[in-house]
N, C-alpha and C positions, 0 to 999 in steps of 0.2 A: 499569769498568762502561761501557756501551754508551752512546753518545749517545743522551740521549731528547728534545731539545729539542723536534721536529718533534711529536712524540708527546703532551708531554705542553702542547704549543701547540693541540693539536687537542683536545684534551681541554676543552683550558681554555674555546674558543672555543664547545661545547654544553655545557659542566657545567652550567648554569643552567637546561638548560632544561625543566627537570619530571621529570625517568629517576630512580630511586632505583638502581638497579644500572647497573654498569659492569663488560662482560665482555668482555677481548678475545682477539679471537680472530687465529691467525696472526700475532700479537708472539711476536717473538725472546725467550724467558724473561729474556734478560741486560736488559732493560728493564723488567720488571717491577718488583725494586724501585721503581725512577724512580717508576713511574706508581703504587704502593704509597703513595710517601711524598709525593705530590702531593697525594693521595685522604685523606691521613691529618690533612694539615694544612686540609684545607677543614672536617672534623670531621660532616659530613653527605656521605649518600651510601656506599655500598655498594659497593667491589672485590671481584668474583668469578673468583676462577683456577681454574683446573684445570692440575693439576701431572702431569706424568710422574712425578715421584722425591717425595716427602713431603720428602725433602733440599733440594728447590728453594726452601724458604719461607725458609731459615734465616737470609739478610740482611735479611726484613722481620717474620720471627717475632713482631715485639712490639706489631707493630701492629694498633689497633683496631678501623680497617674495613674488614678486608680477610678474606676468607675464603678456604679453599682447599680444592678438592674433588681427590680421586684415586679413578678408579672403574677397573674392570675395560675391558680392551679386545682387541680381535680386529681380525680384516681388513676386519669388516664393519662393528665402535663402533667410534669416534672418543672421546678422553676428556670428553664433555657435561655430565659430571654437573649442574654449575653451571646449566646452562642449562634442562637437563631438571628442576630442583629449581624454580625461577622457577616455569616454566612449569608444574608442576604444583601452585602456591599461588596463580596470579598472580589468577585469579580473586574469589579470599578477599580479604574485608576486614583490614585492618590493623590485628592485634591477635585475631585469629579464630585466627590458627595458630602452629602450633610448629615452624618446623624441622625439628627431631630426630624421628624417627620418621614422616616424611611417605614414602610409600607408591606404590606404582601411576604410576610413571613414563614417559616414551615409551618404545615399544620401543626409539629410537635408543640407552638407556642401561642397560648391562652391567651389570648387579649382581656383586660380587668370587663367585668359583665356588663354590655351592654346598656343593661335596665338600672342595672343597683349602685355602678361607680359614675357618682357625678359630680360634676366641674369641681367643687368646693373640698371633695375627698382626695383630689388632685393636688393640692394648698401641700400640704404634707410634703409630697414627693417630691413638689419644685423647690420648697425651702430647705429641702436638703441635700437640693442636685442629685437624686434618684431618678433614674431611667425607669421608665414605664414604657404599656403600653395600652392604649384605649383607645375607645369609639369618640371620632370626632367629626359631627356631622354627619354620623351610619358608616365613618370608614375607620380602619384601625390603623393608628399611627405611632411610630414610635417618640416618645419624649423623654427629655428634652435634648440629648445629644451632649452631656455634660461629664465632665469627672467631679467630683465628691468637693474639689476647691472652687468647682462652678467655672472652669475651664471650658472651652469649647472642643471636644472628643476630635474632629477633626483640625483643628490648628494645629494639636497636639501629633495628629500621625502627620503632618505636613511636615515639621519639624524634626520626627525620626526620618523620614524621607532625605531630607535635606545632609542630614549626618550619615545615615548608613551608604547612600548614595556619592558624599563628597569623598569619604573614605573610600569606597571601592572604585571609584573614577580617578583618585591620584593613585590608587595601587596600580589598577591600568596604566596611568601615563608612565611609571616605574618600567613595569615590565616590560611595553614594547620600545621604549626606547634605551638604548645604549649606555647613551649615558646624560645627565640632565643639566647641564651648565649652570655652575652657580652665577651666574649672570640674569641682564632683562630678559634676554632669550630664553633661559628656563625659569624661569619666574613666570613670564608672562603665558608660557605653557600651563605651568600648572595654575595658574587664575583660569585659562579659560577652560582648564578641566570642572571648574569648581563652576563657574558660569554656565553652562551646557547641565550641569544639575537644576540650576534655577530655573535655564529658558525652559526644563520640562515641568518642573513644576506648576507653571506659569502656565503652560499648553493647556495642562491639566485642569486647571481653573484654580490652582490655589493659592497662587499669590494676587495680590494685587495693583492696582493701575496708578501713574500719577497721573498729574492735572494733564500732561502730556500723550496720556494714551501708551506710554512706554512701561514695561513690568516695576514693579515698585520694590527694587532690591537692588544693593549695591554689593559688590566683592571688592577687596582692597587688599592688596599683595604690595608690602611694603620693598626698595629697592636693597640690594645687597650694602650698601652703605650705611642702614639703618640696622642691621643686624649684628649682635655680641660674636665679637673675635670665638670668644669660645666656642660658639656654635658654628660658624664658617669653617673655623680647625675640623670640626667634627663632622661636616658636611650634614649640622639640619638648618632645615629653614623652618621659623616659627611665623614666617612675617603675614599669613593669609588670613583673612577675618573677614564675615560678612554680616547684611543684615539685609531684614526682608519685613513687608505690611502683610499678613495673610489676608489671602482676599474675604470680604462681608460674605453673609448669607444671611435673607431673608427666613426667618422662623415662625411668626407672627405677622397678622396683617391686619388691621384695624380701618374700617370704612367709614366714614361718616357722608352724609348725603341730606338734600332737602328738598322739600315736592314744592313747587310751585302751583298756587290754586288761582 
């Protein structure tokens, strides 16, 4: 494998600083892994390739945030799809879309040929959660909305959502308040800082519902009695943890019907 030190030292030096995707462009494929399994261990954040060969994934295949697009190309595309896919959600709120099936591209990006790519040439790129993008039914759609571990591309940004968002919303409660009483009282502050990240996610459409009609996410802020003396001396609190159902999405839809004679 290709030295990536350089690469993934550059990486390292802006991974922090707000991007949810990471697409590069003009690396040597033989680096990719590297930068694959770099991206894999931060556990946030988005690697987006575009591959010449669907065979090129096969040493990072199993990894979970890493996507891989292969689109049609000419003299006149370049293989974008990645970027062309961004760029035509980047707009949308996080949790508003789906991936798979996203539509109306730049022109910079080739959709697989009309005539010559059909259904069964498609077998390939779903077996190995590859992002395409073809005519389906005479429209050009993108598929399937997956990373390389057969992850769902948006669960996965719901998820950074949830983190870059809980973190910049207790750094908020920090700053404008004085001071944060190691008590219910500041406790129960910074829970419902971390609540107020969910109920937008949940606006958005990305969590999901209980049998109740109410969002399908819990936050649990354990009481200052449940917390290590050491950490009280020290003024941290560890006690906040949550969990969420991201909400379904319809990708396929399958009719059956019968005439009556």
């Amino acid at each position: 494998m290709a030295n990536s030190d350089n690469l993934i030292a550059a990486v390292k030096k802006f991974y922090n600083s707000g991007d949810e995707y990471l697409i590069p462009v003009g690396i040597d494929k033989s680096k990719i892994p590297a930068l694959s399994n770099y991206i894999e261990a931060q556990n946030t954040g988005l690697l987006l390739v575009d591959v010449d060969d669907i065979a090129d994934t096969a040493p990072y295949a199993s990894n979970v945030n890493t996507a891989a697009f292969k689109a049609n190309t000419d003299t006149d595309h370049a293989n974008v799809l990645s970027s062309g896919t961004v760029g035509a959600v980047s707009a949308l709120p996080v949790g508003s879309f789906d991936i798979a099936n996203t539509s109306g591209l730049d022109d910079s990006v080739l959709p697989q040929d009309q005539l010559s790519f059909q259904q069964d040439q498609l077998t390939p790129y779903t077996e190995g959660n590859i992002n395409t993008y073809y005519f389906a039914q005479g429209m050009p759609i993108v598929r399937d909305g997956k990373t390389l571990s057969g992850g769902y591309i948006d669960t996965l940004l719901g998820r950074d959502f949830i983190i870059k968002h809980s973190n910049k919303k207790l750094t908020e409660i920090m700053v404008k308040n004085p001071k944060i009483s190691y008590d219910n009282t500041g406790i129960n502050l910074l829970k419902s800082g971390i609540e107020s990240v969910f109920d937008q996610l949940y606006r958005n459409g990305g969590i999901g519902e209980k049998d109740n009609g109410k969002p399908d996410y819990s936050v649990t802020a354990l009481p200052r009695e449940d917390m290590k003396d050491a950490d009280v001396s020290q003024r941290i609190y560890r006690g906040l943890s949550w969990q969420y159902h991201p909400a379904d999405a319809i990708d396929d839809v399958y009719i059956s019907g019968e005439i009556d004679l």
